[in-house]
N, C-alpha and C positions, 0 to 999 in steps of 0.2 A: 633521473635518467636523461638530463640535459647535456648533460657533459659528453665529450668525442669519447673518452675512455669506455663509459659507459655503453654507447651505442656499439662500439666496437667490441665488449663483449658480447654484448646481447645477439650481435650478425654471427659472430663466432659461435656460441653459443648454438645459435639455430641451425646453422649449418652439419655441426655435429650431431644434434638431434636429426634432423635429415638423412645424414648419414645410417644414424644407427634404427631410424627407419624402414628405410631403403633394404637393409638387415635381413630385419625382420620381416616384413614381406617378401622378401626373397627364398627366406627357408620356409616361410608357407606355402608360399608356391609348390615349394619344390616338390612336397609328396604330392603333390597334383602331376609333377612330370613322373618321379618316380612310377605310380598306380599305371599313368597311360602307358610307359616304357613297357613295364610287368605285361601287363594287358596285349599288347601288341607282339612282344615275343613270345608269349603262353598262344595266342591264337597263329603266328608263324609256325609253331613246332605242331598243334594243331592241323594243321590245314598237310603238312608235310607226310599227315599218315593218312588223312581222309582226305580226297578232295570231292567234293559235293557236284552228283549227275547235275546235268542240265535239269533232269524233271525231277531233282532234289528225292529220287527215292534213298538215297545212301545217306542222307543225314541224320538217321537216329542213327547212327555209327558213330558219329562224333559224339565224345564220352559229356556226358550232363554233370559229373563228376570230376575236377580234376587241380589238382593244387588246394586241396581244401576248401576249394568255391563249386558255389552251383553256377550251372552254366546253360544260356540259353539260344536257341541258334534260329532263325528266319532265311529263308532264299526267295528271294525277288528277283525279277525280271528287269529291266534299266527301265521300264517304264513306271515301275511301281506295281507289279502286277504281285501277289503272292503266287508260290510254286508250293513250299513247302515248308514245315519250322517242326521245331524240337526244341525238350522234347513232349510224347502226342498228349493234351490232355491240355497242355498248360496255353496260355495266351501266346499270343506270336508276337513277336519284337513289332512294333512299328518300323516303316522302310525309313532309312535314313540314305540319302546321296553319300556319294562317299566322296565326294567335290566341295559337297558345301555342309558338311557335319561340324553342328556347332561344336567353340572352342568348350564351351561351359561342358558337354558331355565324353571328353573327348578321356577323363578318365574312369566311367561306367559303361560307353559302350563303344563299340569300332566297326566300320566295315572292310570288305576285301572284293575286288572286283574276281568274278571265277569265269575264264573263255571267254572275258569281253562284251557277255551279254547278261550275264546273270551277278545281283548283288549278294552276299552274304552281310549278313547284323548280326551279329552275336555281342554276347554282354556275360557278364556275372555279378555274382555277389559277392563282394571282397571288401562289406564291413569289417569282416576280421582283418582282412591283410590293414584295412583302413585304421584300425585301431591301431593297431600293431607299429604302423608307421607314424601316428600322431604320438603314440607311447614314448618311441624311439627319440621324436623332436622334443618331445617334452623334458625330456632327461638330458639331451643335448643342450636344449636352450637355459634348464635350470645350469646345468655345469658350466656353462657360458656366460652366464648373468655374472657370475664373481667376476671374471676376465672382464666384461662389458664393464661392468664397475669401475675396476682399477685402472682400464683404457679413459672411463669419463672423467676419475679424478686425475687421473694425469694431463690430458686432457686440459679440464681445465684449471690448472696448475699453469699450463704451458698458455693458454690464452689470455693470463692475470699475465705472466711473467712479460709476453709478447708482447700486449698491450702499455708497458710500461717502458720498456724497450723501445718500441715505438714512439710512443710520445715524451720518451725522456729528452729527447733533443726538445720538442717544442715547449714543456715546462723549461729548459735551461734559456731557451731562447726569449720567455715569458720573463723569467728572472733576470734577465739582463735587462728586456726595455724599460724592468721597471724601474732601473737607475738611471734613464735617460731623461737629464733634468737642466736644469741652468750651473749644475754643479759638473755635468760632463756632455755638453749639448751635443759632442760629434761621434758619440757612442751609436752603433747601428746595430740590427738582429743579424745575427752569423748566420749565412744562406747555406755553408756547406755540410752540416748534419742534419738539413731539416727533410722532410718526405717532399716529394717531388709533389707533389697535389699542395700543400702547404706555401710552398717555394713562390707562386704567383702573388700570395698574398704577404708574404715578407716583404716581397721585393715591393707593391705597394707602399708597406707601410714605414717602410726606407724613406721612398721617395716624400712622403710625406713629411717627414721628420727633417727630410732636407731644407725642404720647404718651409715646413715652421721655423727651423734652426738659423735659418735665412732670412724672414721675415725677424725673427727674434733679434740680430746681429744686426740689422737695417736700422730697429727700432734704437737698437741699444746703442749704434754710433750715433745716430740723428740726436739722441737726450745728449750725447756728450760734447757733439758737436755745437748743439746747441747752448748748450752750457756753458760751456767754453769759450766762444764765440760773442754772447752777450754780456759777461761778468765785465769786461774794457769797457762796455757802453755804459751800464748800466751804473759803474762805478762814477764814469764819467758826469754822467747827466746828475746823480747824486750830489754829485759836487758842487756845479752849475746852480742845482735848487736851491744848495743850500746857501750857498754866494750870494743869491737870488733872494733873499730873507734878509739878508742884511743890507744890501746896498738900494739905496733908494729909483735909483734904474737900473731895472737887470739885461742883462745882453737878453733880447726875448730870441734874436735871427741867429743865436751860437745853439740857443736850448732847439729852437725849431730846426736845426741842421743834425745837431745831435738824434732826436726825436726822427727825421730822414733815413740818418742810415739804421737806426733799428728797425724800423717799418722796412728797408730796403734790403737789411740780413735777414730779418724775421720772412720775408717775400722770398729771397731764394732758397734757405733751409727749407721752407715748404714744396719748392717745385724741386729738388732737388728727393726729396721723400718721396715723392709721388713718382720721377723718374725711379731710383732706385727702387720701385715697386713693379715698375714695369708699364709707367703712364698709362694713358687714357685712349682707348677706341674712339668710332664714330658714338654719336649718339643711337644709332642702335646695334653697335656694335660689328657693323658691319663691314667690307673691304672695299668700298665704294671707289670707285679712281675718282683723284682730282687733281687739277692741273696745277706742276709746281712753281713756273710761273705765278698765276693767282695767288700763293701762297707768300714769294717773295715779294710780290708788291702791296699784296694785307702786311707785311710784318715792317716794310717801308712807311708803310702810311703811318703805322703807329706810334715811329719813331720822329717822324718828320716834324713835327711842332718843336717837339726838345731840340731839334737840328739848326730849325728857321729861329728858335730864340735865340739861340749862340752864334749865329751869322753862320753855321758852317754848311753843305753841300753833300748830297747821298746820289752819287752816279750810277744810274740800275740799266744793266744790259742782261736780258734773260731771252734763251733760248726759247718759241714755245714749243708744243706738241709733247714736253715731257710729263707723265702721270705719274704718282704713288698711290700708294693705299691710302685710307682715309685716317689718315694720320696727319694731319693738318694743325692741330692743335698743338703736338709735339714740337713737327718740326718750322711751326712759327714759333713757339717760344724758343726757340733754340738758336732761329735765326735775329730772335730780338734781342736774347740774353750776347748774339756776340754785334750786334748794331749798338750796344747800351756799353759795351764794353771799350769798341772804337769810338763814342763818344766822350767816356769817363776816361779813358788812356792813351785814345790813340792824337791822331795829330792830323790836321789840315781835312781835306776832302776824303770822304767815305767811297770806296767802289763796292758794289757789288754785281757779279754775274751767275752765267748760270749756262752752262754747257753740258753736251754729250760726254762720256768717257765712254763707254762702249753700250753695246744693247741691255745690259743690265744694271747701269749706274747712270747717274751724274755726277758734276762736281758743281758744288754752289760755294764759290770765293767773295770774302767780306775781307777786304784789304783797304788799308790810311796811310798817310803819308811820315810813320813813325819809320823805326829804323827796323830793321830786318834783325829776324830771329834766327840762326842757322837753327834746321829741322833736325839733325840729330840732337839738339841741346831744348828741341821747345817741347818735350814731354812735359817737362819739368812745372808750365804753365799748366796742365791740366789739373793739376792736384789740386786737391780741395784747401780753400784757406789760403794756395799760396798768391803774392802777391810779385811784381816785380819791383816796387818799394813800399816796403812797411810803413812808411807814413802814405801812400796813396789813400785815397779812397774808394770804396769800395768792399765787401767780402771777400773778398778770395773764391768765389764759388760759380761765377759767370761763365768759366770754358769748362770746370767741372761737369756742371749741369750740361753742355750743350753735347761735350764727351758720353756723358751717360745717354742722352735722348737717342742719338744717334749710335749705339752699338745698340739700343735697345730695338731698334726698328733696322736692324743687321748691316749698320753704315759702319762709318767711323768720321772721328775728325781730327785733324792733322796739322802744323805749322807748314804753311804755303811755300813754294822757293819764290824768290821775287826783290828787286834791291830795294822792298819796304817792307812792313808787317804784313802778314795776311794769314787768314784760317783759311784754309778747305776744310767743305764738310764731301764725305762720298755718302749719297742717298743713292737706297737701292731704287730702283724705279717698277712698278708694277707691271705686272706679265698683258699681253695684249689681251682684251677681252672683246668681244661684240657689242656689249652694254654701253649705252652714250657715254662720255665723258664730260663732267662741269666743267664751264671753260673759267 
């Protein structure tokens, strides 16, 4: 009785019992209306031939006999006083209000107000009519039972078929996810036959699937990328050992250079994974401002040693008072991956700055003194792998990654206009908060 189908009989199910409840208590009642109706017109047509003195001498007049019942009559006064009853011999009705006459006797006895001062109670004995009437239901209700029947199995016939009906969309919709695999990853559950109450939880389980199917495709470029990417090296350095075996001094600073750039591919496939996953928060995860400034002279400092060995020069002009979120980590790797990049390719003295673009951006430019890229042609550097000469080196993956960091934290990054190379990156900048700011 786990299953939806099942409970969804079972509700049905009980509702119709309810129903046919409801019924049956209704046609019991009913001789109870019947009996008081009877009751209340027999003493109407009563009272229409006799009506009863104030000092109640006229009421052995009203017949004790009448419709086949015995009949028996009391007059009181509004206060509860007796006056008189019928008829002589027999007990006198108890005074009943005729305002607040329970509903329970309402079909053995009744009252009648007479001149506003005086009560009448009368009653009879209408076991027989009682029988008479319970007889009547009896026969009614036996000839009803076949109907009642044939109503329940139809009935439920119609709550099996409805039940099925209903949830036939969500079995179809079941049999579909279940082919959703590495064999058809962009398959999703069909939203437009399912039940509106159901439909919240499809559309969850969409989204999840995008998500996995997404992570799945990150994973699966990353193996191939990386595959790919290492097979040149590793054939390389193979060779090298094996050189290395035979010749009595082997180049040790070709193998320790080789050995470089794999550590130095194997380094940015990694941070390149980690972006395309959506990098890394604060350490508690939090949106803490910090100053990007600060950020640009940590990702200088790191560079600066590989700078000062090669005799070359990193000119830093940074705006402050600008904040981000606590995204620091991002986008210094991002501004190291393109400092390491104007090292490994670019030419002469390094600039960096770091300005306003309007109340919700910056722009932080890394330009060298190589030759200029026209920007509708420098997409083409961002691509993963690409190089601007195949014997360079380097990965290919240096403005990939820094491309990624930065849509991932809602910027972008761009080929600079300028008559030398340059990147801009546009960083969003964090909304004003009360909270101090790290300088």
């Amino acid at each position: 009785m786990n299953s939806l189908r099942s409970r969804l009989l079972l509700v049905m199910a009980l509702v119709f019992a309810l129903g046919v409840g409801n019924v049956v208590i209704y046609l019991l009642d009913l001789d109870e209306d019947i009996r008081a109706h009877v009751l209340n017109e027999q003493v109407d047509t009563l009272l229409a031939t006799v009506t009863p003195a104030p000092d109640g001498s006229n009421l052995g007049a009203l017949p004790v006999q009448f419709s086949a019942s015995d009949w028996r009559y009391a007059l009181y006064t509004r206060a509860g006083d007796l006056v008189a009853s019928a008829p002589a011999g027999a007990a006198p009705l108890p005074f009943r209000n005729p305002e607040t006459l329970p509903e329970s006797a309402r079909a053995a006895i009744t009252t009648r107000l007479i001149d506003g001062d005086r009560v009448l109670v009368a009653s009879r004995n209408d076991w027989q009519d009682c029988e008479e009437l319970c007889q009547l239901f009896r026969a009614r209700m036996a000839g009803s039972s076949v109907v009642i029947a044939i109503l329940a199995a139809i009935s439920l016939v119609s709550i099996v078929f409805l039940a099925r009906w209903m949830l036939g969309s969500v079995r179809r919709a079941a049999d579909l996810a279940a082919t959703i695999g590495v064999a058809h990853p962009d398959r999703r559950i069909p939203l437009r036959e399912l039940p509106e109450e159901i439909v919240p939880l499809a559309i969850s389980a969409n989204q999840a699937l995008d998500r996995l199917s997404s992570a799945y495709e990150i994973e699966r470029r990353f193996t191939a990328d990386a595959a790919h990417e290492l097979r040149t090296p590793l054939a390389v350095l193979d060779l090298r050992l094996q050189k290395a075996r035979t010749e009595p001094s082997p180049d040790w600073s070709a193998i320790a250079r080789d050995m470089e750039q794999m550590r130095h591919l194997i380094d940015q496939l990694l941070v390149l994974a980690r972006a395309d996953q959506g990098g890394e928060r604060g350490p508690d995860g939090s949106d803490v401002p910090i100053g990007l400034a600060r950020i640009v002279r940590e990702a200088v400092a790191d560079m600066l040693p590989a700078y000062e060995a090669a005799s070359r020069t990193i000119d830093v002009a940074v705006a402050e008072g600008l904040v981000v979120a606590d995204a620091h980590r991002q986008l210094r790797q991002a501004l190291r991956n393109l400092l390491d990049n104007a090292f490994r390719h670019g030419r002469g003295q390094v600039s960096v700055s770091l300005a306003s673009r309007d109340e919700r951006t910056a722009v932080l430019r890394v330009s060298d003194e190589g030759p200029a890229v026209a920007q509708d042609e420098g997409d083409v550097l961002f691509e993963r792998f690409h190089k601007g000469a195949q014997n360079s080196p380097g990965s290919g993956l240096g403005l990939a990654i820094v491309r990624r960091i930065l849509r991932n934290l809602g910027g972008d990054a761009r080929i600079g206009a300028g008559p030398t190379f340059a990147i801009e990156l546009i960083v969003p900048l964090a909304p004003p908060r009360p909270t101090p700011v790290r300088a």
